[in-house]
C-alpha positions in Angstrom: -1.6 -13.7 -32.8 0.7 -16.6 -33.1 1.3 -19.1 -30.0 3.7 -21.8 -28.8 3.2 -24.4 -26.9 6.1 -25.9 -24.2 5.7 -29.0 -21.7 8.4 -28.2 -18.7 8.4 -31.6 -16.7 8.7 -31.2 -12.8 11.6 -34.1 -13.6 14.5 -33.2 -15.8 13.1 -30.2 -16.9 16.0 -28.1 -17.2 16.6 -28.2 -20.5 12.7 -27.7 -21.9 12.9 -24.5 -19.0 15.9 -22.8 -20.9 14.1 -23.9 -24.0 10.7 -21.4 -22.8 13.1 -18.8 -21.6 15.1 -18.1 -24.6 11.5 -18.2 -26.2 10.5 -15.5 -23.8 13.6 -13.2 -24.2 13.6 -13.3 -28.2 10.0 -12.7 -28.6 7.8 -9.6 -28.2 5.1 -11.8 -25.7 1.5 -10.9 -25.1 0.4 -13.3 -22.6 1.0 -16.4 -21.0 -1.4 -19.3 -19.4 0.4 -21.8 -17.5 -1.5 -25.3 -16.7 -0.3 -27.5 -14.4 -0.7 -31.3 -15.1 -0.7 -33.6 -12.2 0.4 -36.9 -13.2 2.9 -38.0 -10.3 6.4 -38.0 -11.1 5.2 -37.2 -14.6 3.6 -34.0 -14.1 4.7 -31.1 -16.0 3.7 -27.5 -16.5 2.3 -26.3 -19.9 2.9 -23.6 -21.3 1.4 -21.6 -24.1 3.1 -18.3 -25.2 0.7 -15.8 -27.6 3.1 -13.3 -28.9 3.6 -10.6 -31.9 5.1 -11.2 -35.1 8.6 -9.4 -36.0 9.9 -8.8 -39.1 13.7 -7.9 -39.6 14.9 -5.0 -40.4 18.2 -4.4 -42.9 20.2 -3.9 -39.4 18.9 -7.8 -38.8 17.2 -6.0 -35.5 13.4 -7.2 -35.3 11.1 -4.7 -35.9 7.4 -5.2 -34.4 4.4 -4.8 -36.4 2.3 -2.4 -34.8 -0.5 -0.5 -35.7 -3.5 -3.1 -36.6 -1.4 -5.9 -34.5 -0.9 -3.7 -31.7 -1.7 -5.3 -28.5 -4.8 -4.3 -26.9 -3.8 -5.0 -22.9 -7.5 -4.4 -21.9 -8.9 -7.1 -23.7 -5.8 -9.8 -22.8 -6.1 -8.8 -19.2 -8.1 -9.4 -16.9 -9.9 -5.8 -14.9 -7.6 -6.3 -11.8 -4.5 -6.8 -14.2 -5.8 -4.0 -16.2 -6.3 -1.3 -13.3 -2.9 -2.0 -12.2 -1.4 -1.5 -15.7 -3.3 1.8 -16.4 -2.0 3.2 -12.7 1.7 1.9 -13.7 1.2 3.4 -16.8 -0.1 7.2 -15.5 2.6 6.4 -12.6 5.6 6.0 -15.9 3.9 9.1 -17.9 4.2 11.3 -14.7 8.0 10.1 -14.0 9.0 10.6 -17.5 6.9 14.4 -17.5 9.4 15.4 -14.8 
């Protein structure tokens, strides 16, 4: 899966946040590890985004690839992360059922 890499400084980081979200909200994201470098009025957080590939459809509406890129959420997560998404998912299957 493809990543990208942001730098949001704890100074005048507005504009690299709005940057990350807009990445966030546009993309189809798998995971994200956050790092946080302590370098006094320099430091920053760091960012790297893994997400999956769309390609356009003839609407111009992304379609996701699925199938052999689907995401496997067991082997991104970690087993607590991974219990709780397996009990939100039952949880959503039961909802929907009724």
């Amino acid at each position: 899966m493809p990543f990208q890499m942001f730098l949001v400084p704890v100074l005048y980081g507005d504009e690299a946040t709005q940057e990350l979200n807009a990445f966030i909200a546009s993309h189809r994201v798998a995971h994200i590890e956050r790092k946080w470098i302590d370098q006094g009025t320099l430091s920053a957080w760091a960012f790297c985004v893994e997400y999956v590939l769309a390609s356009p459809t003839r609407d111009g509406h992304p379609r996701f690839q699925l199938g052999r890129n689907r995401i496997d959420y067991k082997t991104i997560s970690s087993p607590d992360e991974f219990t709780i998404f397996s009990l939100l998912r039952e949880l959503r299957k039961e909802l929907s059922q009724q």
